[in-house]
C-alpha positions in Angstrom: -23.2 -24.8 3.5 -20.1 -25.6 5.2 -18.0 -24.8 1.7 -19.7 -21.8 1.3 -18.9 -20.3 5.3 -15.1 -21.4 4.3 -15.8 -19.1 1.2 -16.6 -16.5 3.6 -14.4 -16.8 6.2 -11.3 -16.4 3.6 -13.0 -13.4 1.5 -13.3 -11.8 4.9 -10.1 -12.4 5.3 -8.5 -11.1 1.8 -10.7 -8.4 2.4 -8.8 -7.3 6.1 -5.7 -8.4 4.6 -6.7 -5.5 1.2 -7.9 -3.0 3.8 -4.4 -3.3 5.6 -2.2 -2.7 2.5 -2.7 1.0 2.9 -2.9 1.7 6.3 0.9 2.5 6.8 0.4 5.4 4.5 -3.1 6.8 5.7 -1.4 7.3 9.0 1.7 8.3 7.9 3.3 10.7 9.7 2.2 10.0 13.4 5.5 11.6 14.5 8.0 13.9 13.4 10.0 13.2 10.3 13.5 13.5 10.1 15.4 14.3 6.6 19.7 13.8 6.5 21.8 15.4 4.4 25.6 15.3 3.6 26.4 19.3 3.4 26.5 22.2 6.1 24.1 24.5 6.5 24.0 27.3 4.4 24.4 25.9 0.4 21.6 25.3 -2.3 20.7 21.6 -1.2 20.4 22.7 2.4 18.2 25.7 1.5 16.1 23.6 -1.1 15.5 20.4 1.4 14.9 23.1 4.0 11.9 24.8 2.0 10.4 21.2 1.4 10.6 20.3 5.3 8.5 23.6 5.9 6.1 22.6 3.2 5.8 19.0 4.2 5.3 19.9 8.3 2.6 22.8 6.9 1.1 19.4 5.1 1.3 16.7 7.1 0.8 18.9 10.3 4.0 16.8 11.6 7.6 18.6 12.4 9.9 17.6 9.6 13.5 18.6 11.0 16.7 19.3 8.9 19.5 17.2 10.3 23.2 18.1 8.8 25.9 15.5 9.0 28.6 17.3 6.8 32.0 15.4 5.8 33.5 12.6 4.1 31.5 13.2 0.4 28.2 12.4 2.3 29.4 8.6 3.6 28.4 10.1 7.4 25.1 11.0 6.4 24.6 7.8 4.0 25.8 5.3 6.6 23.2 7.0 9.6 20.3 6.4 6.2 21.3 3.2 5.6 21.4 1.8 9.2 18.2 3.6 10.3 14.9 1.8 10.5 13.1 1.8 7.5 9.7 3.5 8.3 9.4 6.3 6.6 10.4 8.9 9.8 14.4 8.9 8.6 14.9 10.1 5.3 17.8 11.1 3.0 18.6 14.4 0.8 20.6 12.5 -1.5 22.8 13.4 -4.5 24.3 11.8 -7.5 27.3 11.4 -5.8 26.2 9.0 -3.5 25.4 6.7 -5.8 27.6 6.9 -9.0 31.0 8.8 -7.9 31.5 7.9 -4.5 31.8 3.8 -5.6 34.8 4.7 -8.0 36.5 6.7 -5.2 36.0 4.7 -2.4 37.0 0.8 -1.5 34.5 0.0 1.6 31.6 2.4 1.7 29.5 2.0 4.3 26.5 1.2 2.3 25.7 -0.5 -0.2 24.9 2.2 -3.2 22.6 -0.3 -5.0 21.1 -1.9 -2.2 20.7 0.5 0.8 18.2 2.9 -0.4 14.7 3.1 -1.6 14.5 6.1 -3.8 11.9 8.5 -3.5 12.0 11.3 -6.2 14.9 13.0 -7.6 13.7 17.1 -7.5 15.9 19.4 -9.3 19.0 18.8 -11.7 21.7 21.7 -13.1 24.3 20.7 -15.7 27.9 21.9 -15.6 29.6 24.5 -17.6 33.2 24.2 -18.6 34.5 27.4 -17.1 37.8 29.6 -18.2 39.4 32.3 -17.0 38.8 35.2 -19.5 42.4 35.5 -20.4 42.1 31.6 -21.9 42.3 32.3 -25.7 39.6 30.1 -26.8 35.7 30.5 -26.9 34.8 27.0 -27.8 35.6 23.7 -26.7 37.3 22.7 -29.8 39.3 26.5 -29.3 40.4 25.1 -26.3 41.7 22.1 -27.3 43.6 23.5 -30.5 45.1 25.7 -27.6 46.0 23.2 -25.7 47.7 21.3 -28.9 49.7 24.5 -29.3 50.9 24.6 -25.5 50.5 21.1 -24.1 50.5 21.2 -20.2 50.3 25.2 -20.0 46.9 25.2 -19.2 45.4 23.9 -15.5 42.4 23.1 -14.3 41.1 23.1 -10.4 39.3 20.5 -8.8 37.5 19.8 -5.1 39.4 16.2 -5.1 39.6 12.9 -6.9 36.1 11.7 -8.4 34.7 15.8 -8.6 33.0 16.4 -12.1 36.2 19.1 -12.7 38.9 15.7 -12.9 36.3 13.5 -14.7 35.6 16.3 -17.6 39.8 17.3 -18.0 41.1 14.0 -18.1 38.1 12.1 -20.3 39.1 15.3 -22.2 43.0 14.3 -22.0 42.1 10.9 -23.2 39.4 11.3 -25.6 41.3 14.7 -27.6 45.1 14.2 -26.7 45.3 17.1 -24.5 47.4 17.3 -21.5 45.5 19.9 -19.0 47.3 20.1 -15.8 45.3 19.1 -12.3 45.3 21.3 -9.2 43.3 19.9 -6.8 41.8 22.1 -4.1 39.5 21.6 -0.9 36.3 22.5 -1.8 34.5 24.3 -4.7 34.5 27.9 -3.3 38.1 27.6 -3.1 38.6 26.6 -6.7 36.5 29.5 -8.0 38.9 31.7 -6.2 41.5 30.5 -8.0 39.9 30.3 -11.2 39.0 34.5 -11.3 42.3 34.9 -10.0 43.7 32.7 -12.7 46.0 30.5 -10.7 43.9 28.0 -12.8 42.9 28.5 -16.2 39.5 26.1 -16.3 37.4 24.1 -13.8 33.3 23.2 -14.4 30.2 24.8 -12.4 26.5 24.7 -12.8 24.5 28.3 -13.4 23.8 28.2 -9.2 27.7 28.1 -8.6 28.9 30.2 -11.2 26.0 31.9 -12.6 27.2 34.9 -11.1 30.4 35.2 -12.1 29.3 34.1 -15.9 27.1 37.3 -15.8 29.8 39.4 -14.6 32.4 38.4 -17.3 34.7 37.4 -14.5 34.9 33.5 -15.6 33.6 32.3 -19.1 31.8 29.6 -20.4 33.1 27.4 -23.3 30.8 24.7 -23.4 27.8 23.3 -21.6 28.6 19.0 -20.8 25.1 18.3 -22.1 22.8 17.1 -24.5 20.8 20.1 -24.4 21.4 24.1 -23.7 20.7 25.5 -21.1 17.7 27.6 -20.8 19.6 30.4 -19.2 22.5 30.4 -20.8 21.0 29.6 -24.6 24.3 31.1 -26.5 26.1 28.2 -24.8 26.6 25.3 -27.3 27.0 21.7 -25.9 29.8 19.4 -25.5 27.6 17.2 -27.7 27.1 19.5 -30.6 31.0 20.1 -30.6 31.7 16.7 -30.8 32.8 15.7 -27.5 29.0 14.0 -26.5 31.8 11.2 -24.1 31.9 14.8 -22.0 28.7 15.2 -19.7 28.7 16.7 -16.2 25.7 16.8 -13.9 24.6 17.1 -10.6 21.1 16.4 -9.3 19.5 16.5 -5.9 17.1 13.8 -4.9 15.2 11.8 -1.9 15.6 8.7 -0.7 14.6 6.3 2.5 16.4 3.3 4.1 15.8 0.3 1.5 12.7 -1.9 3.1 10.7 1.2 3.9 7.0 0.3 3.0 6.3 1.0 -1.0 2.9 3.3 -0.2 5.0 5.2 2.3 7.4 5.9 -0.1 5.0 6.6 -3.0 3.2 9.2 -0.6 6.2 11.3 0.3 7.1 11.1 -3.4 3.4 12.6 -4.4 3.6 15.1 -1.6 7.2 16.3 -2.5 6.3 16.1 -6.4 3.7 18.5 -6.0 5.9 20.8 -3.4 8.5 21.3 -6.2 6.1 21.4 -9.4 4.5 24.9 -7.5 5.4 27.8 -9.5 6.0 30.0 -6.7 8.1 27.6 -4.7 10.2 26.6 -8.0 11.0 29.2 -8.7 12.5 30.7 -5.1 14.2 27.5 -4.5 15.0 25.7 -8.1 15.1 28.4 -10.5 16.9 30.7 -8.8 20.2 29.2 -7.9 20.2 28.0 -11.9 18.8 24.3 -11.4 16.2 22.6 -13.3 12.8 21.1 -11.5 12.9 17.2 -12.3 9.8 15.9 -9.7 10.9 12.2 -10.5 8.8 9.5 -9.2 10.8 6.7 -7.6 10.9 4.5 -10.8 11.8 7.2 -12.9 14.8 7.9 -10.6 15.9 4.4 -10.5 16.1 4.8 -14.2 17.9 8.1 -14.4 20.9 6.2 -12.2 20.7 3.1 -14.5 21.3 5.4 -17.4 23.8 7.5 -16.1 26.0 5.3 -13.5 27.8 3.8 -17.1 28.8 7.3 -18.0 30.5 7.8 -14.4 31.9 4.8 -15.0 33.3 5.2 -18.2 35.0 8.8 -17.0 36.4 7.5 -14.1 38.2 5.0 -15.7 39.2 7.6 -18.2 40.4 10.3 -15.1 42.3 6.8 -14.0 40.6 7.3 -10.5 41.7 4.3 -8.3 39.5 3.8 -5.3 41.3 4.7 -1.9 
């Protein structure tokens, strides 16, 4: 009798502590939500985290604000992530930059880029295009680079800064294929697109949302696409990979994240919620489709993956660009 009550007592137990797993979740939001990000207001990741806030306070029947910390390649907005409590009510509109190119460029980040996050979904993802001015003569990568071969150093390329996807594609480039493409470096991406259809520099890179435009108008041109696959709306565009340069791959992706320790059914609830927010047709296509991008809807293992697979290629560019960390 008295083994059996001991029997019950624990099962009773096991069965509070069961009914407790969950709980976090079901009650999840109590309060409003707030998500960072490391951009002003005004650019495609501000716009597409601002549309999921309005979708997740419409859902959750909780305010979810929109909280900018601009500057410093997103370490403002990473550090305020990775000190804040991890509950679920902070959360972070990440990109890959904060976890790949910001460690090669920086000594002392203030967090820890494996350790200070738990990832929640990764939701859209544009590659880059290897942009010239149309007065380059070449129309293929491997034009280009028999152009260069012909001119060495005649040709430059602008960048937004050490580490930017522009400085990793020309000098893996300079390495891999013996070029010698010159660098200018400018502040910011806007500024370097000037320059481009002006032609103070001959080449720089931008996705279909940056330089879409300007593709369409004939004002900048495309030579290759640093992919593994085409793009869907730019199809004519071959790949880096199919023209034999598959070391040249340039990316940018837009994800969610929390501070690391935040409760696992939390984090697996926002990720459903969000996953189903970007999947909608109509919201796709206003906010992903079209600035250019590509909807991903990752789940948090899948994104932990995608940075597994891709931190090496960072890696192996950086040390081909010769970026030292400051």
């Amino acid at each position: 009798m008295e083994g059996t009550l001991v029997t019950r007592v624990w099962m009773g137990l096991f069965a509070l502590f069961v009914a407790a797993l969950p709980v976090a979740a079901q009650t999840y939001p109590d309060r409003p939500v707030k998500i960072v990000l490391g951009v002003p207001p005004g650019g495609g990741l501000d716009v597409l985290v601002r549309g999921i806030a309005a979708e997740l306070s419409t859902r959750w029947g909780q305010s979810v604000v929109v909280d900018n910390k601009p500057g410093a390649s997103g370490l403002i907005a990473a550090e305020s992530i990775a000190k804040a409590a991890p509950d679920g009510y902070s959360l972070f509109a990440t990109t890959d930059q904060i976890y790949m190119g910001n460690r090669f460029v920086f000594k002392n980040l203030p967090y820890d880029p494996d350790k200070s996050f738990a990832n929640i979904t990764v939701m859209a993802r544009a590659e880059q295009f290897l942009l010239a001015h149309p007065d380059v003569p070449a129309k293929t990568l491997p034009e280009l680079i028999a152009a260069d071969k012909k001119a060495p150093g005649k040709l430059a390329y602008g960048s937004w800064g050490d580490g930017s996807p522009p400085q990793l594609v020309y000098e893996t480039l300079n390495k891999s294929a013996g070029t010698r493409f010159l660098h200018v470096p400018y502040k910011g991406v806007a500024p370097v697109l000037n320059a481009l259809t002006g032609n103070e520099v001959q080449l720089s890179v931008g996705s279909s949302g940056v330089a879409g435009g300007l593709l369409r108008s004939g004002k900048v041109k495309a030579l290759a696409l640093a992919a593994r696959q085409r793009s869907p709306l730019f199809p004519d565009v071959p790949t880096t990979t199919e023209m034999g340069h598959p070391e040249i791959l340039s990316f940018i992706w837009f994800g969610l994240a929390a501070p690391a320790g935040t409760p696992k059914d939390i984090i697996d609830k926002i990720s459903g919620d969000v996953r189903e927010i970007v999947k909608q047709p109509a919201f796709g296509e206003r906010f992903i489709a079209t600035p250019g991008w590509t909807t991903i809807a990752a789940t948090p293992a899948e994104t932990d993956a995608l940075i597994r697979s891709e931190l090496p290629i960072i890696r192996e560019m950086s040390t081909a660009a010769g970026i030292k960390p400051q």
